[in-house]
C-alpha positions as CSV (number, residue, x, y, z in Angstrom):
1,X,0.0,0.0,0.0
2,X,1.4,3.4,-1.0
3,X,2.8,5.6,2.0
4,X,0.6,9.1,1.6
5,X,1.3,11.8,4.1
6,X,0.2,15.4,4.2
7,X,3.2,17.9,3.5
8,X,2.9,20.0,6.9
9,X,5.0,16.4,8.0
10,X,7.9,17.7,5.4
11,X,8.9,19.4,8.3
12,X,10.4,16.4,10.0
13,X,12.7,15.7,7.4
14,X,14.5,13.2,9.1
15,X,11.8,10.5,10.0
16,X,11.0,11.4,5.9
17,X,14.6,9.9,5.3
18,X,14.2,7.1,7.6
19,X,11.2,6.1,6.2
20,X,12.0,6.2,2.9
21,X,15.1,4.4,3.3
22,X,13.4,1.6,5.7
23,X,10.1,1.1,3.3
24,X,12.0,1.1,-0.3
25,X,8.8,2.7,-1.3
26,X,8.0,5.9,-3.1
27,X,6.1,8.5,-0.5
28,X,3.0,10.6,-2.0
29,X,2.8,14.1,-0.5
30,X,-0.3,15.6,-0.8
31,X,-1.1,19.4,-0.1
32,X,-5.1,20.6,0.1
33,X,-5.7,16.9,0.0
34,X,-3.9,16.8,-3.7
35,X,-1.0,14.5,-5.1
36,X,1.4,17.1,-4.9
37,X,5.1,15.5,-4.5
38,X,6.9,12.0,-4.1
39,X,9.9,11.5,-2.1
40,X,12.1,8.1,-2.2
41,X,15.5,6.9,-1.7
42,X,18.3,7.4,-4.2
43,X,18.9,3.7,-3.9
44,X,14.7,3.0,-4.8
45,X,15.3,6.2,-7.3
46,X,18.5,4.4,-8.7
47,X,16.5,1.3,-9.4
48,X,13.6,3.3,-10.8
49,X,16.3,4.6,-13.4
50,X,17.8,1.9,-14.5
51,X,14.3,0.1,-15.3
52,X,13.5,2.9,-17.6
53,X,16.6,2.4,-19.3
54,X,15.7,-1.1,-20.2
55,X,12.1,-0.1,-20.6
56,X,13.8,2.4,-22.9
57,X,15.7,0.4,-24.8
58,X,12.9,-1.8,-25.3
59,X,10.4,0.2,-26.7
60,X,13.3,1.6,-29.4
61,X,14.5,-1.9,-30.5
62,X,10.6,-2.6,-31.2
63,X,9.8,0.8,-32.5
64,X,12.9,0.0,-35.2
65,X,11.7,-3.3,-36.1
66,X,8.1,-2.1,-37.0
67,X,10.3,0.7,-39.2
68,X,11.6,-2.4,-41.0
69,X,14.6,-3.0,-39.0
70,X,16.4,-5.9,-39.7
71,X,17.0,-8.8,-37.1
72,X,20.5,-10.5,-36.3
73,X,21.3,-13.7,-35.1
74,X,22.2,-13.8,-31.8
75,X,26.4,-15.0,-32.9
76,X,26.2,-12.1,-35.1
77,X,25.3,-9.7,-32.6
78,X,28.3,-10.9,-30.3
79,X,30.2,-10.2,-33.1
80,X,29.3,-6.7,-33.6
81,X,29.7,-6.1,-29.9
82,X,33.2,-7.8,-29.8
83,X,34.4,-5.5,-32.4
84,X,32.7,-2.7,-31.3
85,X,34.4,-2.6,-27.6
86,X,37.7,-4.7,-28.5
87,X,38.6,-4.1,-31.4
């Protein structure tokens, strides 16, 4: 269940960190009873990032093969990357 606390509680900035840091879990701020802010670790954010990349890289690898981009075997791949980072 999301953590959602009021933002007059950003004042206690410290129990915020604890809490983020204990829970691994984004926290929704509201203000006038509105999503208004989210709060998390950088370790939780870190995670979040590197998700996205994939998610990223994903969704361009299948945008380029409904442009008509051309699949590789797997062997060739290697190939390319071996050459590409050693030469």
């Amino acid at each position: 269940m999301p953590l959602i606390i009021p933002i007059k509680d950003l004042r206690n900035t410290s129990e915020i960190s604890d809490m983020a840091h204990k829970v691994q879990e984004p926290i929704f701020i509201t203000k006038n009873g509105y999503s208004d802010l989210v709060v998390m670790s950088s370790e939780l954010y870190d995670r979040f990032i590197n998700t996205n990349r994939i998610d990223q890289a994903i969704f361009e690898s299948e945008k380029e093969m409904d442009e008509g981009g051309e699949s590789i075997g797997l062997d060739e791949a290697f190939e390319r990357l071996n050459k590409k980072y050693y030469g």
